[in-house]
NUZASE-737463 format. One record per residue: residue in one letter; chain; x, y, z of N, C-alpha, C, O in turn. Coordinates in nm, 4 decimals. Layout:
! NUZASE-737463
PT lumza fimar      n_u      n_v      n_w     ca_u     ca_v     ca_w      c_u      c_v      c_w      o_u      o_v      o_w
PT     a     A        X        Y        Z        X        Y        Z        X        Y        Z        X        Y        Z
...
! end
This chain:
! NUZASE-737463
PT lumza fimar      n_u      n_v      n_w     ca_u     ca_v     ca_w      c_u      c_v      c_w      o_u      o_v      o_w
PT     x     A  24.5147  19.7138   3.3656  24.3797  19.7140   3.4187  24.2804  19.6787   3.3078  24.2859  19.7304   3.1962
PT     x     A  24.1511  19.5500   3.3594  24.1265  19.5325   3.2827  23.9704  19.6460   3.2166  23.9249  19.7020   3.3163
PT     x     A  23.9145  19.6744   3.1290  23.8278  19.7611   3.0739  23.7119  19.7269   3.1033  23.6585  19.6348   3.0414
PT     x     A  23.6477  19.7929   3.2034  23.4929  19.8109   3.2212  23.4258  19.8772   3.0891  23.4599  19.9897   3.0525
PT     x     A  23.3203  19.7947   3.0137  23.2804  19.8377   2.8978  23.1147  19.8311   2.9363  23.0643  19.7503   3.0142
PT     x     A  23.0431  19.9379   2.8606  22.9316  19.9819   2.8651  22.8166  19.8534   2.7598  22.8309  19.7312   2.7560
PT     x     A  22.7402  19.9138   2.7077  22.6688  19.8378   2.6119  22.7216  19.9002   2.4412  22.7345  19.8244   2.3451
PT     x     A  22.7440  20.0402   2.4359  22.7932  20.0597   2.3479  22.8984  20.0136   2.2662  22.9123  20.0050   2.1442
PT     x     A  23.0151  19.9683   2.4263  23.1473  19.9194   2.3472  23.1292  19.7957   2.3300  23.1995  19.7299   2.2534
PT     x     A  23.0079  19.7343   2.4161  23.0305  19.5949   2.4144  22.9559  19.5588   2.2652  22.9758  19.4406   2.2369
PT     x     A  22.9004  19.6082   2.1949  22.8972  19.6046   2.0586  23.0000  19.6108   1.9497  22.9989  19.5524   1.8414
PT     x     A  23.1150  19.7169   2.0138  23.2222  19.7244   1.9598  23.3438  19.6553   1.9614  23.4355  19.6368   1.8815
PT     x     A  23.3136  19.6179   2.0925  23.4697  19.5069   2.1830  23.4103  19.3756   2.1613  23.4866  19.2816   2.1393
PT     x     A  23.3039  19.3595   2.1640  23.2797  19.2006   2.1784  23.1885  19.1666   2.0329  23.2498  19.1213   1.9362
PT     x     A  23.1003  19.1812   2.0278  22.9707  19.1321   1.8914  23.0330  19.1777   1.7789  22.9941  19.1040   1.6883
PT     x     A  23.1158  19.2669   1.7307  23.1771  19.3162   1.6497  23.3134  19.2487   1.6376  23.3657  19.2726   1.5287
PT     x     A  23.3768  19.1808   1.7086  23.5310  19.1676   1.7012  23.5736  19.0370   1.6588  23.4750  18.9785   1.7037
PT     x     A  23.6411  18.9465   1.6087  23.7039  18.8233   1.5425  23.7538  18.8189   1.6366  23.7801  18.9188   1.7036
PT     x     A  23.7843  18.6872   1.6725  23.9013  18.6034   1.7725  23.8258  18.5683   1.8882  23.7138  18.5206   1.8700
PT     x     A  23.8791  18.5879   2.0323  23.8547  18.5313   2.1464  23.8087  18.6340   2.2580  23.9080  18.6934   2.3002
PT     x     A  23.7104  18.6686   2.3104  23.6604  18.7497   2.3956  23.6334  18.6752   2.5243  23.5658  18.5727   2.5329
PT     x     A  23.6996  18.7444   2.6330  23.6085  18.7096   2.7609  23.5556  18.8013   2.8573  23.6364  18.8756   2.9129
PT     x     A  23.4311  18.8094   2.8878  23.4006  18.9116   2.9602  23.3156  18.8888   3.0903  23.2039  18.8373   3.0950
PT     x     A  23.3777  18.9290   3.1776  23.3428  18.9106   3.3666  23.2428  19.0041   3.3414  23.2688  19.1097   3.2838
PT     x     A  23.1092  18.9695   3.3865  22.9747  19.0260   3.4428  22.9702  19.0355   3.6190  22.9461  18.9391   3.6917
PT     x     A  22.9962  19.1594   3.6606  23.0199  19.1570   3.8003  22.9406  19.2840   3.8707  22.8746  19.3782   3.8268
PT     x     A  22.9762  19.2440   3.9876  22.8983  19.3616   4.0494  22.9690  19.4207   4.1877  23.0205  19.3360   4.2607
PT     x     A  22.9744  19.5388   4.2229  23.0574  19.5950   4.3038  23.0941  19.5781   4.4376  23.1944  19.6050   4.5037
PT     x     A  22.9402  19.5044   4.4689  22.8890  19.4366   4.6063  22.9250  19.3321   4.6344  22.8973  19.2965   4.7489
PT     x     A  22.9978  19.2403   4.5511  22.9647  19.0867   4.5364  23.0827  19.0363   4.5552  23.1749  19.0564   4.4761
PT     x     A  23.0970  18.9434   4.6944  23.2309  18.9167   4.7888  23.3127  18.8010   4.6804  23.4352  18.7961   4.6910
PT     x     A  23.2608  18.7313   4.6022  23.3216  18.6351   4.4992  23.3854  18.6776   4.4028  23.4833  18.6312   4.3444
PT     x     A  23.2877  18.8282   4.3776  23.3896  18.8913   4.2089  23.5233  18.9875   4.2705  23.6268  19.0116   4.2084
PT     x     A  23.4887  19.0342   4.4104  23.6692  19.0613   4.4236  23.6749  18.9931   4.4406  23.7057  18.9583   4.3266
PT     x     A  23.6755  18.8699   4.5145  23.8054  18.7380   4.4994  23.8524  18.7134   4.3689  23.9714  18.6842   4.3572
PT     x     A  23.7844  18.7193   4.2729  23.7985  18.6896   4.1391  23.8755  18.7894   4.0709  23.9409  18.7670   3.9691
PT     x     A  23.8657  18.9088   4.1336  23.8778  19.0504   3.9983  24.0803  19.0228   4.0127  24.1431  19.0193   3.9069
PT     x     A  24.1367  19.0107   4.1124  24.3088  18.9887   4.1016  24.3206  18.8611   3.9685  24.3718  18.8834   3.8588
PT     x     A  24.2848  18.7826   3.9938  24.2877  18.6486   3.8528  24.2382  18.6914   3.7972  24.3416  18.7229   3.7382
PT     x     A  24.1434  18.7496   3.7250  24.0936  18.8060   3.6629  24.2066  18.8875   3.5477  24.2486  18.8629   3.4347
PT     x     A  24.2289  19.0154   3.6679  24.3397  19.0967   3.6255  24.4641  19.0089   3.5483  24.5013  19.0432   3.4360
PT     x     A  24.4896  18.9602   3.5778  24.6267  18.8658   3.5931  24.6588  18.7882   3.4401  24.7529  18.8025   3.3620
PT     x     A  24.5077  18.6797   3.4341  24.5208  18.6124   3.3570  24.4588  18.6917   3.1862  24.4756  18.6611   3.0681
PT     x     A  24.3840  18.8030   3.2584  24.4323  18.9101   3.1450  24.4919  18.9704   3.1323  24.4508  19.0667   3.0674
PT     x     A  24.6059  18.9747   3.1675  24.7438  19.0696   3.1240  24.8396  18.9310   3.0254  24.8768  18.9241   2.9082
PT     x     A  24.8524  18.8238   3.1613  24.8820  18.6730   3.0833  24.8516  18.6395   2.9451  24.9139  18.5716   2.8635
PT     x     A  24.7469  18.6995   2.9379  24.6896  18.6364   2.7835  24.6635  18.7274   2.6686  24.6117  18.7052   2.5592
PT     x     A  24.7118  18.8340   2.7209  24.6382  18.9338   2.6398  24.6854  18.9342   2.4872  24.6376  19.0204   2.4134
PT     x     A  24.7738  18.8450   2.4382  24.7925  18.8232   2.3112  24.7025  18.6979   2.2180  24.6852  18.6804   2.0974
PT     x     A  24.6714  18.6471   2.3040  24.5550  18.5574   2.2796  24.3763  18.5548   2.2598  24.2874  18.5056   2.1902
PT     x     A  24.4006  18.6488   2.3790  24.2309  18.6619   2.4039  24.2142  18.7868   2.4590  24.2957  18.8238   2.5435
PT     x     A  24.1012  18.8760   2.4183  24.0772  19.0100   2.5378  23.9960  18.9603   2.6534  23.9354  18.8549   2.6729
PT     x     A  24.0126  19.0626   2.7197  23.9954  19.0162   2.8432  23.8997  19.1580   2.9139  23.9688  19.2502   2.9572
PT     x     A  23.7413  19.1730   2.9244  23.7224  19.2754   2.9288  23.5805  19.2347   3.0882  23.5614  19.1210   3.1312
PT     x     A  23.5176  19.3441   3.1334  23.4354  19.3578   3.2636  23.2873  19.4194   3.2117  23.2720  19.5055   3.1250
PT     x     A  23.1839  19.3513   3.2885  23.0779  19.4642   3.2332  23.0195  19.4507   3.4050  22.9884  19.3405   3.4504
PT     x     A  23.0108  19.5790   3.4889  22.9252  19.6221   3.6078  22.7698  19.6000   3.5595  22.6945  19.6632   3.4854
PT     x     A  22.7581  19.4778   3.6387  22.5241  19.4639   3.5750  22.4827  19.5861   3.6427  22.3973  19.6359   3.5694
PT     x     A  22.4990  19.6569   3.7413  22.3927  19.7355   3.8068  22.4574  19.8668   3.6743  22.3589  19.8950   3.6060
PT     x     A  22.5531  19.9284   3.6353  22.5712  19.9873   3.5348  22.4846  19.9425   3.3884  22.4200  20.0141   3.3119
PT     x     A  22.5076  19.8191   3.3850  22.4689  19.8007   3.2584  22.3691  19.6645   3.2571  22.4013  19.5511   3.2214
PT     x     A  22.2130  19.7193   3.3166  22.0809  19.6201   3.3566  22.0679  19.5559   3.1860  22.0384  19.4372   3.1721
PT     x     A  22.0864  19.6236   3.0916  22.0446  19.6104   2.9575  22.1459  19.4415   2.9330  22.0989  19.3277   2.9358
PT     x     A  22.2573  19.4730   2.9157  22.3437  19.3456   2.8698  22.3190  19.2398   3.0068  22.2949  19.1217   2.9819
PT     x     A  22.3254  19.2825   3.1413  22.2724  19.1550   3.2007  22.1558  19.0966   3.1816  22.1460  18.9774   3.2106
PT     x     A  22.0446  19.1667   3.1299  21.9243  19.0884   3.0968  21.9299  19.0327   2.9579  21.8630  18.9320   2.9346
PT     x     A  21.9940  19.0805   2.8736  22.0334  19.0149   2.7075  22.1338  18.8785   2.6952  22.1502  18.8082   2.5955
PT     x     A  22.1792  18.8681   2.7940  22.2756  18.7493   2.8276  22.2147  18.7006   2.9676  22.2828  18.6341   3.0456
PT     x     A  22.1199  18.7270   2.9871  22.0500  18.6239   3.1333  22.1839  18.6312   3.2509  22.2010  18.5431   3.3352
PT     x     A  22.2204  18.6818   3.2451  22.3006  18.6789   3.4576  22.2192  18.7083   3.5247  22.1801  18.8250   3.5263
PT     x     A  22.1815  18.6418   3.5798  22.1484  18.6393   3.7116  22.2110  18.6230   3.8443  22.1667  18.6590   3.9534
PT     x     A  22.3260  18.5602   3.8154  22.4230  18.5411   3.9571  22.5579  18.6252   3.8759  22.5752  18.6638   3.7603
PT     x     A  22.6325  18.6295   3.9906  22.7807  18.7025   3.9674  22.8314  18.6462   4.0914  22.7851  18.6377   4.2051
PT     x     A  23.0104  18.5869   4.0011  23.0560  18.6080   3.8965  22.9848  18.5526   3.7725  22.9061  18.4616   3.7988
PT     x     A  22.9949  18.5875   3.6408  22.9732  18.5701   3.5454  23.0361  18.5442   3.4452  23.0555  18.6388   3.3688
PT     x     A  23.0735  18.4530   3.4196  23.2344  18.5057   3.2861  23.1610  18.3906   3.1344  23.1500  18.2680   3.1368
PT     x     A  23.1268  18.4768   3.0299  23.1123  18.4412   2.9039  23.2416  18.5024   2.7821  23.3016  18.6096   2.7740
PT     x     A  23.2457  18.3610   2.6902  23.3414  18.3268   2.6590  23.2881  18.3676   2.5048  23.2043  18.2933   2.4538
PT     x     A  23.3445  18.5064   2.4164  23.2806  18.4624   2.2979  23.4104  18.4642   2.1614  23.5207  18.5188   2.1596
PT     x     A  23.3397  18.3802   2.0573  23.4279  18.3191   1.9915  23.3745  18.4326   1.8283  23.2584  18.4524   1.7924
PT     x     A  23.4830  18.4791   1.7706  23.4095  18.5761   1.6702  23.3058  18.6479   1.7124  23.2476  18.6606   1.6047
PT     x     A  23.2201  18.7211   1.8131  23.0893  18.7965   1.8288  23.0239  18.6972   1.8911  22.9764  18.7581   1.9869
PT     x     A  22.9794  18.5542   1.9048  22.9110  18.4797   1.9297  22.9735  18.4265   2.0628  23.0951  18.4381   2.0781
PT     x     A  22.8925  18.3658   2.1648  22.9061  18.2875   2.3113  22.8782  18.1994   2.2805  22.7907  18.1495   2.2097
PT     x     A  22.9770  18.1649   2.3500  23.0602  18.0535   2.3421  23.0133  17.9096   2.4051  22.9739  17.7980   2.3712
PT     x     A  23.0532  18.0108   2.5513  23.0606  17.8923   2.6936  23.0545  18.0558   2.7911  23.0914  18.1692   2.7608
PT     x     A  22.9708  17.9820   2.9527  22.9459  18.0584   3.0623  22.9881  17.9866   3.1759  22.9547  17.8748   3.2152
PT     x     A  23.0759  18.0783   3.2275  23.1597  18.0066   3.3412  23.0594  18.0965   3.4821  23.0511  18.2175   3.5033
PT     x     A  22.9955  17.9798   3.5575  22.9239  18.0829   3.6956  22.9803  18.0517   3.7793  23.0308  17.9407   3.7961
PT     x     A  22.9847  18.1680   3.8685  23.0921  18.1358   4.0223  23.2793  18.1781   4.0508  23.3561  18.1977   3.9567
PT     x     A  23.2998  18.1812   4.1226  23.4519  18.1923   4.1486  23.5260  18.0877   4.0729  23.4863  17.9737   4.0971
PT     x     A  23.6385  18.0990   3.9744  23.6626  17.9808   3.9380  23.8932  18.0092   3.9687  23.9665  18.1078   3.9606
PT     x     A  23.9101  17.9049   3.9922  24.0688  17.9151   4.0407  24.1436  17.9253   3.9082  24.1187  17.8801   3.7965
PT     x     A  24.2543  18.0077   3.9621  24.3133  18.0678   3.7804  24.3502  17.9610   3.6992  24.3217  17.9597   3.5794
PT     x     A  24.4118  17.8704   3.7548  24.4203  17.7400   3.6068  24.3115  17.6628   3.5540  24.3202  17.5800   3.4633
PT     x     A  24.1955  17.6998   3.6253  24.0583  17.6506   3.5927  24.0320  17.6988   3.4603  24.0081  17.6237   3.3657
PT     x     A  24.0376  17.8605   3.4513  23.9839  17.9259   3.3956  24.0595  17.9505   3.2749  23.9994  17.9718   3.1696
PT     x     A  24.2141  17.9493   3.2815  24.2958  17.9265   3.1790  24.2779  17.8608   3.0997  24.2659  17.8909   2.9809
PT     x     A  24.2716  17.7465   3.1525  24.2217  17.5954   3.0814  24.1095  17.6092   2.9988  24.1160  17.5616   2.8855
PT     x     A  23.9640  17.6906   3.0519  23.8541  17.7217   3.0217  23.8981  17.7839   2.8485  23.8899  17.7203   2.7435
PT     x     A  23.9387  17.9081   2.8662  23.9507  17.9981   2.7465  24.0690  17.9484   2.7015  24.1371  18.0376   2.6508
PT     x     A  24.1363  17.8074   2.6994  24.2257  17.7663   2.5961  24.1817  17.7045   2.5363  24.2330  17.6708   2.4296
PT     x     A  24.0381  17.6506   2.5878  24.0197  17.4793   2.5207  23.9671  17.5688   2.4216  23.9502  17.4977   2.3225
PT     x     A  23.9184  17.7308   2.3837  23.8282  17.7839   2.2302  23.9177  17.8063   2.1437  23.8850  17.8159   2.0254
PT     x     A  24.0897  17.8235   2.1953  24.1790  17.8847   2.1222  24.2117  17.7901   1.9339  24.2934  17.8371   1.8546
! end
């Protein structure tokens, strides 16, 4: 399962960390991010030697959706050492998205 992280960790899990981060900005309501959250799951378990693979709830955490501008969900930003990368908006199909977070590897 993948880790719903706050603003605290996301200082710790993401802005703080070397390598490859990806993190789904979602919301509980929102008929696209379960379609998404199984691939989601998936292609972070798939990868998890490569890249983390982590969740942030906006209505939990208004602070990091307004510091990274989401406005729509799904949301998926891609960061490379602490820094973003690339922003994937919308439902995207799992080899889409594979493809997505290989081309930073």
């Amino acid at each position: 399962m993948i880790k719903i992280i706050n603003h605290n960790e996301f200082i710790n899990e993401v802005e703080n960390k070397d390598g490859l981060v990806v993190v789904d900005f979602f919301a509980t309501w929102c008929g696209p991010c379960k379609m998404l959250s199984p691939i989601y799951e998936a292609l972070g378990d798939e990868m998890a030697e490569k890249a983390k693979f982590l969740k942030v709830d906006i209505d939990q955490s208004i602070e990091l959706a307004q510091k990274f501008e989401v406005s729509t969900v799904p949301t998926m930003m891609i960061f490379k050492d602490g820094k973003p990368v690339d922003r994937l908006i919308g439902f995207m199909p799992k080899d889409n998205l594979k493809n997505k977070v290989e081309s930073y590897m």
